[in-house]
N, C-alpha and C positions, 0 to 999 in steps of 0.2 A: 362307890368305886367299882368298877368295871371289874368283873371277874376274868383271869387270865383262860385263855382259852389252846386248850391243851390236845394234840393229836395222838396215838395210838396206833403203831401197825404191829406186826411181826412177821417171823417167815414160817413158824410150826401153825398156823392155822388161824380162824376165827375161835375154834374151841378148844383151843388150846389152855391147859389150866394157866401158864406164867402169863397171857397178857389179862387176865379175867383179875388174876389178883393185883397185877400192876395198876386194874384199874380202879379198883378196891382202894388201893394204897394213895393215890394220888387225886380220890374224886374230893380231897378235902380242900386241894389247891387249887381250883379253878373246874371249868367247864369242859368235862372229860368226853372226846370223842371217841370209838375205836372205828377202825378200818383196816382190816386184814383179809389174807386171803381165806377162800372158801376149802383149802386141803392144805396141805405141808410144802412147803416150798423150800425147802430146808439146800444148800449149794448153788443156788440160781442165781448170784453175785448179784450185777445191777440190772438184769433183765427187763428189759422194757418189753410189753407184748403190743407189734404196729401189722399184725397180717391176720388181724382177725379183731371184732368188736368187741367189748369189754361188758360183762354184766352186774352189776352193783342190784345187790337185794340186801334190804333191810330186817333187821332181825330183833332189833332192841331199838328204842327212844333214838339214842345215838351210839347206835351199831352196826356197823356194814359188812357184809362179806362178800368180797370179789370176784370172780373166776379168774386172776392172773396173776401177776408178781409181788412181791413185798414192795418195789419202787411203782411199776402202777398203781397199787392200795396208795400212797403215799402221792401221788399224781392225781389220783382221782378224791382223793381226802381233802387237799389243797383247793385244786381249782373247780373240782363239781361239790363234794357234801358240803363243805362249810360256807358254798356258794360266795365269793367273794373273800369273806373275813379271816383274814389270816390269822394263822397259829401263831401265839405267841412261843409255842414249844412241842416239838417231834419228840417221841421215846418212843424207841422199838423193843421188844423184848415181852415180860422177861423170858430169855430166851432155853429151852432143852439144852444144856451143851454148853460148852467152851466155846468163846468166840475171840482166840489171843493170835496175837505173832503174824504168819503167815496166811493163816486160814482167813483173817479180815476178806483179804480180796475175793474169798469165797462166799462168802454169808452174806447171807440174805437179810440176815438182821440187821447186820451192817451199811448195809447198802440201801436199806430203807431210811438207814439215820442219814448217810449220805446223801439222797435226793431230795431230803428237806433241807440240807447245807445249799445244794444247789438251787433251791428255790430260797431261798435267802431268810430260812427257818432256825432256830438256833435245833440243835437234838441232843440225843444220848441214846445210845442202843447201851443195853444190859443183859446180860447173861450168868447165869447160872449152872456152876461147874457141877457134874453130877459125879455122886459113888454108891457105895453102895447103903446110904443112908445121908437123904441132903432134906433141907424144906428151905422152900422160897421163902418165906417169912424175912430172915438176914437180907433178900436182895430185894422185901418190899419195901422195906424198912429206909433204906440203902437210896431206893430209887426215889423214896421222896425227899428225903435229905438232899442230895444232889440236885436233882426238879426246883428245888424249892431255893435253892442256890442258884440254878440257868437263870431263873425265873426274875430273881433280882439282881442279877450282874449281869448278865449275858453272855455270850460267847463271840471271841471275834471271827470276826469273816469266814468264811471257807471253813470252819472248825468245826467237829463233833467232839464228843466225849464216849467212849469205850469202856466197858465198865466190865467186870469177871467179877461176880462173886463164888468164895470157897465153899464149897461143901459144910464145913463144920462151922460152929461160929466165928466169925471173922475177929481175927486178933485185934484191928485197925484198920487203915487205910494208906497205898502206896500209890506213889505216879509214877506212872511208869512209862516204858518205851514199849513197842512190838519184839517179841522175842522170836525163835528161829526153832522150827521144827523140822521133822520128816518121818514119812513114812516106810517104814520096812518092808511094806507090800503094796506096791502102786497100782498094780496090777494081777487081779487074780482068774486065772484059763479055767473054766467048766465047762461045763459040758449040761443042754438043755435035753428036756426029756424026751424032744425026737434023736437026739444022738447028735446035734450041732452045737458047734463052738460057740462059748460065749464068751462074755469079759465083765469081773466086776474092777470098777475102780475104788482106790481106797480098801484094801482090804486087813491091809496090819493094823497095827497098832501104833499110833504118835508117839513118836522117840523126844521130847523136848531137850533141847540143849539148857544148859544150866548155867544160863550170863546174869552176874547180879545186875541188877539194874531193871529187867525187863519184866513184862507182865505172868510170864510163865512162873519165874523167881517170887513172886510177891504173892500170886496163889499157890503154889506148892510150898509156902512157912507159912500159908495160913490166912495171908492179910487181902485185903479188896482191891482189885487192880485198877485203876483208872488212866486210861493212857487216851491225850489228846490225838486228834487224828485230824492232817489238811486233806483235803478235796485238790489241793494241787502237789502232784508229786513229780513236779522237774527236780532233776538233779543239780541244782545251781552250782556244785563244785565243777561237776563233768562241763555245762553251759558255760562258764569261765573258761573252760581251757579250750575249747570248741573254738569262743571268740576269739579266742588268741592265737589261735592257728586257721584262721577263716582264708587271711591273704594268700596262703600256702596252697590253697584249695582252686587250680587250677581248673578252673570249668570249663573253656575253651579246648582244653586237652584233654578230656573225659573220654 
């Protein structure tokens, strides 16, 4: 029997400790590639790089590091390393960091499980909530269990899985929704050492709103978040009301 054949990106690097041990954890279920970038690429969302050529070096048997994005890694994983044979299964991760709620559209973790959605891969990005005493062990654990589940079910269409593990040993496991944060400092004024302005983004601290139900709620009591995530996000309530006031929509008179 055919060994399933498994892809590997993330967005903290090639030497990054979480994908080193993700692939530790998962080389027992199939044929484990990695492909990641060559530095941190940590908020570059879905970033495609098209204004300059792309350098893929080898590092390991089946180990690549990039010069560009966690969705190019994942681009060039797909259609140049595995030359043809398609992944039976994308995980990105494990990831430095929180990756819930809001911030999805930022992560580069995320967004590498996403461009294997888009190329018709099933994924799972995973992340790991840090404090001031965490070990990846609970979220390698975690990521094969779940793997090992894509692996024989699958996922429908356009679907990832999102996964947050807690810091401390996980009490369980919840499914959750994206929860709703913000930050206190969006923007922080300094000042560089010739005496000019500058700007950092991001500079507070994430305030998490406290809605049961959501991924934020299910790691802060402790348990493992798993929240399905589509690749298509119309608003189909808004698109219904849209159509039904379409005739209303005087084009002629614009």
């Amino acid at each position: 029997m055919k060994q399933p054949l498994i892809l590997l990106s993330n967005d903290d690097g090639y030497q990054a400790e979480g994908i080193h041990i993700l692939s530790d954890a998962l080389e027992s279920l199939g044929e484990v590639w990695v492909v990641a970038p060559d530095r941190e690429n940590s908020a570059v969302s879905h970033a495609l790089t098209l204004s300059r050529p792309l350098r893929l070096t080898q590092l390991a048997e089946r180990g690549f590091a990039v010069d560009g994005t966690p969705t190019d890694c994942v681009t060039l994983g797909v259609g140049q390393v595995l030359k043809g044979r398609a992944p039976d299964l994308v995980v990105s991760g494990i990831n430095f960091g929180a990756n819930m709620g809001d911030d999805v559209h930022y992560s580069g973790t995320v967004s590498a499980a996403f461009e294997a959605v888009i190329l018709g891969v099933p994924a799972i990005a995973i992340s790991q909530v840090i404090w001031h005493e965490f070990s990846y062990a609970f979220a390698a654990r975690f990521a094969r269990l779940i793997a090992s589940r894509v692996l024989a079910r699958g996922l429908p269409p356009g679907t990832l899985l999102n996964v947050n593990v807690p810091p401390s040993p996980p009490k369980g496991v919840r499914f959750t929704r994206l929860g709703k944060r913000t930050y206190t400092e969006g923007v922080v004024e300094d000042t560089d050492p010739r005496g000019r302005k500058c700007y950092w983004i991001g500079g507070g601290d994430p305030v998490w709103e406290d809605i049961p139900g959501t991924d934020f709620a299910a790691v802060g009591a402790g348990y493992i978040s798993v929240s399905p995530l589509q690749l298509d996000i119309t608003d189909r309530d808004q698109l219904g009301r849209l159509e039904s006031e379409a005739a209303a929509w005087d084009l002629e008179g614009s």
